[in-house]
C-alpha positions in Angstrom: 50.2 -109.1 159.5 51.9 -112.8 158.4 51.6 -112.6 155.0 53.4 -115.8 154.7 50.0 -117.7 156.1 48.2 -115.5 153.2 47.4 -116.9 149.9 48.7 -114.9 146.9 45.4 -113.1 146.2 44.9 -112.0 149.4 48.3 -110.4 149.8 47.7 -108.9 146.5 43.7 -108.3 147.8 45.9 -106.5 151.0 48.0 -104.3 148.9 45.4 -103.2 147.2 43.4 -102.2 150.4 46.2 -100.3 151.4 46.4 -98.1 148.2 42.8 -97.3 148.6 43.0 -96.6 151.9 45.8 -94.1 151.2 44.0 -92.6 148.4 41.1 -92.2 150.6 43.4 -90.9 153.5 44.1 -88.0 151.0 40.4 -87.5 149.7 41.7 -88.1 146.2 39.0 -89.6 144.2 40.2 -92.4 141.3 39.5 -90.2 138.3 41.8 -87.6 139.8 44.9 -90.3 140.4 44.5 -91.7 137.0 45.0 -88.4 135.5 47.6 -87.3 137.9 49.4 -90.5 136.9 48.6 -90.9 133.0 46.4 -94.3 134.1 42.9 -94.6 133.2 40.4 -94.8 135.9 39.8 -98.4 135.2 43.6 -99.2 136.3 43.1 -97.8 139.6 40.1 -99.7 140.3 42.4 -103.0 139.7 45.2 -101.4 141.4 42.7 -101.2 144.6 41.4 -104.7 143.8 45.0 -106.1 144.1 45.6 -106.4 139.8 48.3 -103.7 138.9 51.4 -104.1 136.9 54.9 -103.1 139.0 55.4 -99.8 137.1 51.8 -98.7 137.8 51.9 -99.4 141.7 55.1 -97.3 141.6 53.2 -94.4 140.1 50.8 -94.9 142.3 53.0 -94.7 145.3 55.0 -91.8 143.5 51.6 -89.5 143.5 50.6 -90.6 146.7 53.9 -89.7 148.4 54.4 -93.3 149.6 57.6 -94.0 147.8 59.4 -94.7 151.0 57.4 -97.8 151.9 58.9 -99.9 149.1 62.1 -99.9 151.5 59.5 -102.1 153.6 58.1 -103.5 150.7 61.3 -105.5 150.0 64.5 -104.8 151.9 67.9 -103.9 150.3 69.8 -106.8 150.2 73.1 -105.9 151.5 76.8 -108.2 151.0 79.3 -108.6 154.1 82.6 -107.7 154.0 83.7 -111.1 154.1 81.5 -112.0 151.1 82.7 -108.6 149.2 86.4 -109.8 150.0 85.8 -113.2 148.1 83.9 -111.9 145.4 87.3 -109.7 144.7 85.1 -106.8 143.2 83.3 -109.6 140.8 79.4 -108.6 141.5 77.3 -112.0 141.0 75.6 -111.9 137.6 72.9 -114.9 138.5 72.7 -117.5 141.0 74.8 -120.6 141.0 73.7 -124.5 142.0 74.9 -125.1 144.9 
């Protein structure tokens, strides 16, 4: 899928599909999720509509053993030797202007 020709609500429209359709996958109905997760039932039906908070899609995914697709959610960002040699063991705080 290109998300990049998506607008923002319908990535957040398609991530929300996808939670249902994993809940679904594992015939777990939204009152049982919200009170596997401490949510109310009404915070899964948002979640599934694409209108969660961060910390509740990672419950989510925590009870719906799904925890491993946030590696394909956003990628590790990872520093090359050569940059790790001219930061001298200084880790960048913030961005600079360039």
């Amino acid at each position: 899928m290109d998300f990049t020709i998506m607008t923002d609500n319908a990535i957040c429209k398609e991530l929300g599909s996808r939670l249902k359709a994993m809940r679904l996958r594992q015939n777990i109905t939204q009152k049982k999720l919200a009170e596997k997760v401490g949510l109310s039932e009404t915070a899964i039906k948002h979640a599934e509509q694409g209108r969660t908070k961060l910390f509740s899609l990672i419950l989510l995914l925590r009870e719906l053993n799904a925890l491993d697709e946030l590696d394909n959610f956003i990628k590790p960002v990872t520093i090359s030797p050569i940059q790790l040699a001219k930061l001298q063991g200084k880790q960048p705080k913030r961005a600079r202007h360039s």
